[in-house]
C-alpha positions in Angstrom: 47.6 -78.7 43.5 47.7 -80.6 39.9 50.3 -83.0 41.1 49.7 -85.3 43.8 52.4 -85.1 46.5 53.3 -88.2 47.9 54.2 -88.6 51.8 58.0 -89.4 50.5 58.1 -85.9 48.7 57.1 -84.1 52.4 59.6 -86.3 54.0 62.1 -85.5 51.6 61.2 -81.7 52.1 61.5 -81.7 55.9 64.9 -83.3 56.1 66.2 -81.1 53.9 64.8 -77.7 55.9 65.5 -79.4 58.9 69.6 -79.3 57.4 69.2 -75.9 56.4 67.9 -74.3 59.5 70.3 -76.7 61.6 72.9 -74.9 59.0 71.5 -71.7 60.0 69.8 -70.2 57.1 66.8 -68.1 58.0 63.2 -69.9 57.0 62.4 -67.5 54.4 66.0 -68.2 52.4 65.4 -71.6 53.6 61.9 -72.3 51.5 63.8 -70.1 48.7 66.3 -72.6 48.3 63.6 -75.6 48.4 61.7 -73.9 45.5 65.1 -73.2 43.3 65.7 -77.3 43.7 62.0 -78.8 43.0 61.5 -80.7 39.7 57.8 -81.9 41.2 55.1 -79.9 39.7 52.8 -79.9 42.8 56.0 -79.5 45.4 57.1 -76.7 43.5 53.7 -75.1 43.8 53.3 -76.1 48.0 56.5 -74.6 48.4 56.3 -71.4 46.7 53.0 -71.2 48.5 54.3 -71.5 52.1 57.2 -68.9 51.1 54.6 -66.7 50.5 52.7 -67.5 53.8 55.7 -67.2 56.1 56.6 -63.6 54.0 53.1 -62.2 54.6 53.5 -62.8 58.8 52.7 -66.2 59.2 54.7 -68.2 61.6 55.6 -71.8 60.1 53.2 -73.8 61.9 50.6 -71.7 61.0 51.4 -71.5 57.0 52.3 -75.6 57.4 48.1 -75.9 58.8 46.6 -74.3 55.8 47.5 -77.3 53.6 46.1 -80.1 56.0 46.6 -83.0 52.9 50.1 -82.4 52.9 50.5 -81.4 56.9 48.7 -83.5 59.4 48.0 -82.1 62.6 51.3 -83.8 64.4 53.2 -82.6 61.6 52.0 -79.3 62.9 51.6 -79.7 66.4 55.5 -80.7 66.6 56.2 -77.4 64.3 54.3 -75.2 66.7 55.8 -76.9 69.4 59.4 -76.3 68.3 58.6 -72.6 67.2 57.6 -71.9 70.8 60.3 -73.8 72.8 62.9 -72.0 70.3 63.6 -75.7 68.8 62.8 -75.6 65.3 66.0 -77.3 64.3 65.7 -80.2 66.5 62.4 -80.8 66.1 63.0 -80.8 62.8 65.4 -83.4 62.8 62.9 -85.4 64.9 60.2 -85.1 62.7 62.2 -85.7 59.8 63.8 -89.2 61.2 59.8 -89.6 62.1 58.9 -89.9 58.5 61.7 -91.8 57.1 61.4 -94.7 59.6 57.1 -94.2 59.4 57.4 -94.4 56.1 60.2 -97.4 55.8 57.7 -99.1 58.5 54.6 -98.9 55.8 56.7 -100.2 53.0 57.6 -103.2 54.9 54.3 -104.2 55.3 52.7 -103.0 52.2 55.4 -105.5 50.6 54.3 -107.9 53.1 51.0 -108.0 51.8 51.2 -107.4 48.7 53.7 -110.5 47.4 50.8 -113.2 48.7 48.0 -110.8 47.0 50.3 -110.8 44.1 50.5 -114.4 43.6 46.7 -114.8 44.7 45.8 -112.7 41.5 48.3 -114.3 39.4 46.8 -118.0 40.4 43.3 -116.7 40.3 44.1 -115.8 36.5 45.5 -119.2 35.7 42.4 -120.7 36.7 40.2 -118.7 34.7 42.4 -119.8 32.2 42.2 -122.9 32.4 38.4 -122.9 32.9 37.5 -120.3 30.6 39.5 -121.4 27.3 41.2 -125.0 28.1 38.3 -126.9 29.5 35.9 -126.2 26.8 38.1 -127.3 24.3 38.2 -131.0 25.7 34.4 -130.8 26.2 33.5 -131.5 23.0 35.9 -134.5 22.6 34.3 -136.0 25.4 30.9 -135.5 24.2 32.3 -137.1 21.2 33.1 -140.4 23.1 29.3 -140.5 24.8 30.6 -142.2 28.0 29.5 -141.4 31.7 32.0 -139.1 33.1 33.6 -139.2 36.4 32.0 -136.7 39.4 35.1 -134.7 39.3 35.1 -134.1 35.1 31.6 -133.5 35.2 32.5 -130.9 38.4 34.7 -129.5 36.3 32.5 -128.7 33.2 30.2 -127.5 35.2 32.3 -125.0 36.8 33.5 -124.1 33.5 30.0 -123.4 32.5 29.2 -121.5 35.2 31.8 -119.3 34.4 31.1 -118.6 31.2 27.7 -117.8 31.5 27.5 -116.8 35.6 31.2 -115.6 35.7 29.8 -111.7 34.4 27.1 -111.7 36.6 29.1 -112.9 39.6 32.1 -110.5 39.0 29.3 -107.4 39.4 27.5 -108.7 42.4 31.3 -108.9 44.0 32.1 -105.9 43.1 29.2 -104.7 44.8 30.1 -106.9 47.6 33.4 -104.9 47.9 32.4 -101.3 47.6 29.7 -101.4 49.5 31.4 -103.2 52.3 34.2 -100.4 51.7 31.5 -97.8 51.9 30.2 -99.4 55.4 33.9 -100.1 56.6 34.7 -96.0 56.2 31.2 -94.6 56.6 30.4 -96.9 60.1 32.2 -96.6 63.2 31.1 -100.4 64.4 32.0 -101.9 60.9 35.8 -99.6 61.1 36.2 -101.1 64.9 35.1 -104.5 63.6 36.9 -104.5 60.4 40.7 -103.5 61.9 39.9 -106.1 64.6 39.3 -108.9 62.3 42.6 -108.0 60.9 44.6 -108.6 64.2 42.9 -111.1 64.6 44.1 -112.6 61.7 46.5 -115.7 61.6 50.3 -114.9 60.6 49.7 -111.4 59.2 47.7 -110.1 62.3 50.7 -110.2 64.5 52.7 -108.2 62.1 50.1 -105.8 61.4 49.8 -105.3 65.7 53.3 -104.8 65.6 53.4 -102.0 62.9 50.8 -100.5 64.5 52.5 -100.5 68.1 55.8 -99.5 66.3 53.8 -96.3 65.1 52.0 -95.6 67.9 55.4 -95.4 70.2 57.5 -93.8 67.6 54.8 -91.0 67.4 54.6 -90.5 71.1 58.3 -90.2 71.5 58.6 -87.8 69.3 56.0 -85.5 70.3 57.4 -85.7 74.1 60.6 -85.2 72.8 60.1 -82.1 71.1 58.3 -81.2 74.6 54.4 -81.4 73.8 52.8 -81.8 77.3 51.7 -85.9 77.7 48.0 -85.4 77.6 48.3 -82.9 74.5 50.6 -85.6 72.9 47.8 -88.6 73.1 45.2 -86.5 70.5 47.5 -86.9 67.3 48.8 -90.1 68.7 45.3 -91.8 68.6 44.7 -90.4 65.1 48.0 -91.3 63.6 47.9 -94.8 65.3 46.1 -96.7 61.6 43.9 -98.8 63.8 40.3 -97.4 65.9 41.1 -100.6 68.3 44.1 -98.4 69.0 42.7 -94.9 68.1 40.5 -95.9 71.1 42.7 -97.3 74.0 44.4 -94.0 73.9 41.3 -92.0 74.0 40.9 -94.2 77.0 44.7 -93.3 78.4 44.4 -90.0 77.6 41.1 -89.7 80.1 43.0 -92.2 82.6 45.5 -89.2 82.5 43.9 -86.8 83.0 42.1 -88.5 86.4 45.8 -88.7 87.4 46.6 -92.4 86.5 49.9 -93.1 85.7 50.9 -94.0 81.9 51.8 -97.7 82.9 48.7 -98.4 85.0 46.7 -96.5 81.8 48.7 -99.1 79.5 47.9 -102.2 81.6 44.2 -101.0 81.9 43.6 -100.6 78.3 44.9 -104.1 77.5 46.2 -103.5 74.1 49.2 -102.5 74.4 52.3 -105.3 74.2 53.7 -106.1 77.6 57.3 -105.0 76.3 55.5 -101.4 75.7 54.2 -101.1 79.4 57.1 -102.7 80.5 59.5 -99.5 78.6 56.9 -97.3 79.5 56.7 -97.9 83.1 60.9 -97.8 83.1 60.3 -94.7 81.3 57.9 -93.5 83.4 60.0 -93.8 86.8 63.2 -92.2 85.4 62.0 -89.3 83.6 63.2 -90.7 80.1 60.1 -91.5 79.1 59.9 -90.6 75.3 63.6 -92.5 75.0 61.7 -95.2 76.4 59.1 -94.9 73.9 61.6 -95.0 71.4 63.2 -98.1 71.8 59.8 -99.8 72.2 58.9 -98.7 68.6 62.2 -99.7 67.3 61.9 -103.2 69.1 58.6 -103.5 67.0 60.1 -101.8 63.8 63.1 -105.3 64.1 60.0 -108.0 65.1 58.3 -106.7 61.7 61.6 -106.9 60.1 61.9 -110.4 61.4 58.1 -111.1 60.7 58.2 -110.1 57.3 61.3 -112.1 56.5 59.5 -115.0 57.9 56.2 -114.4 56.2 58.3 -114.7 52.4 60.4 -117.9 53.4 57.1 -119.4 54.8 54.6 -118.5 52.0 56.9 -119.2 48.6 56.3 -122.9 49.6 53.3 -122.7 50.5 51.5 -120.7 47.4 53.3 -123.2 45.1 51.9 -126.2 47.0 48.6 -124.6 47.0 48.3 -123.1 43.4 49.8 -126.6 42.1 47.6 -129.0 44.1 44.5 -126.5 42.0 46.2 -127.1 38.7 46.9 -130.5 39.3 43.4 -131.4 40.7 42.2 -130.1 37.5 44.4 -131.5 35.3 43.4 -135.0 36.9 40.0 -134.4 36.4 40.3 -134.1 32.9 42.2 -137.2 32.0 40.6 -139.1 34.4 37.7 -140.1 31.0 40.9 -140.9 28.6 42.1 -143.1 31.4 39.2 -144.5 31.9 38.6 -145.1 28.2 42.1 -147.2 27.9 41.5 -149.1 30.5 38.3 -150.4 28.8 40.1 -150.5 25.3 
């Protein structure tokens, strides 16, 4: 397809089938209507395409698995699952409300992220700035004065030279750096498992990031058990779907525990991951026979403490970025006066 779909554009697309077969209208009507209302280029074409699939004989799961960019394999493990249990409407619902709040979840932290990146870049620039075009202009006035120069001027010039004639170079060999690390990070198992560790790891945002993850992983789950996919059958997509091979492999782990006839709270407990408020829910879950309601309100208990988290992470970094970027400026705006006041103080 020309146009890239976006995951909005399929989540968009599944609430509104999910109304129209909750309304009652038959799938193949149902898709006809969807193609009559698309403006998108590429949605227009996915749609018309899975018309055509269901009209040939296909059931909807198995026109939905054909186009595995757009469809995952929960997206179609929950279709077949409804299609067989005489559900489709409800799981459609589910897997509708699935998307919006997965989908609401990854905005939150993308924007999370992306405000300190932001204002990284932004300082980053002003530096080069500075060194690049401001600096050299007061070099030659204090090669004009032929006095020693304090350590932190002549720091300064120096750094300025070394940009203009390492900077090049240096920007190259970093972008090396970062590809080929990217490269390793997707291509290596042990680089993936130590890469998304160091993130959790990581002070302030690693917290958030477990939490998002968690909030996935639990909102996933419940869905698949509502819509009646066995528990052991649920845990493949899960793992997949969960962002995070630290994750992707505790369930592996609970799956097998599973299957040896553990229970799903002494799995949780043993994999050592998981969030005590998650085994707690689960256990609860677990004992009463609600457990995907269970799973639920863990993952929106997560979905509020990133809320909460990301909320705290703006109020806390604002103050901070501007102490940090002006302390840089400042620093370097001492170090070049530092000669003239120098220079008074002997005149």
């Amino acid at each position: 397809m020309a146009a890239r779909i976006k995951a909005k554009d399929i989540a968009l697309m599944t609430r509104q089938l999910a109304a129209m077969v909750q309304a009652g209208v038959p799938i193949l009507q149902a898709f006809e209507l969807l193609r009559r209302g698309q403006r998108h280029r590429g949605m227009l074409d996915l749609v018309s395409q899975l018309r055509t699939q269901v009209a040939t004989g296909a059931s909807l799961s198995q026109a939905l698995a054909r186009f595995p960019r757009q469809f995952n394999s929960l997206y179609v493990s929950l279709i077949a699952a409804g299609e067989l249990g005489g559900v489709l409407d409800t799981v459609l619902d589910r897997l509708a409300l699935y998307l919006e709040k997965t989908q609401a979840l990854q905005a939150k932290v993308r924007g999370a992220l992306m405000y300190p990146l932001a204002v990284m870049v932004v300082a980053l620039g002003v530096v080069v700035v500075v060194l690049g075009w401001v600096i050299p202009s007061f070099k030659t006035v204090f090669v004009s004065l032929g006095a020693d120069l304090p350590a932190p001027t002549r720091w300064l010039l120096a750094l300025s030279d070394g940009l203009w004639h390492r900077g090049p170079a240096g920007l190259v060999v970093l972008a090396a750096l970062g590809l080929g690390l990217r490269w390793a990070v997707r291509t290596r198992p042990r680089w993936r498992r130590g890469w998304d560790w160091a993130w959790l790891r990581v002070p302030v945002l690693g917290p958030l990031l477990r939490d998002a993850v968690v909030a996935r992983w639990s909102r996933t789950l419940s869905t698949l058990l509502a819509a009646g996919v066995p528990l052991v059958e649920a845990l493949v997509p899960v793992g997949r779907v969960a962002g995070n091979v630290v994750f992707e492999e505790a369930t592996q782990g609970l799956r097998r525990a599973v299957l040896r006839g553990s229970s799903v709270n002494a799995a949780l407990l043993e994999a050592s991951v998981f969030p005590a408020m998650l085994v707690q829910l689960a256990a609860i879950g677990e004992a009463s026979g609600t457990l995907d309601a269970m799973l639920a309100k863990a993952a929106e208990y997560h979905e509020r403490a990133v809320d909460e988290q990301v909320a705290g992470l703006s109020t806390l970094l604002e103050p901070l970025i501007i102490v940090v970027l002006g302390g840089i400026i400042g620093a370097m705006v001492l170090a070049m006066y530092l000669p003239i006041f120098q220079l008074g103080q002997v005149l």
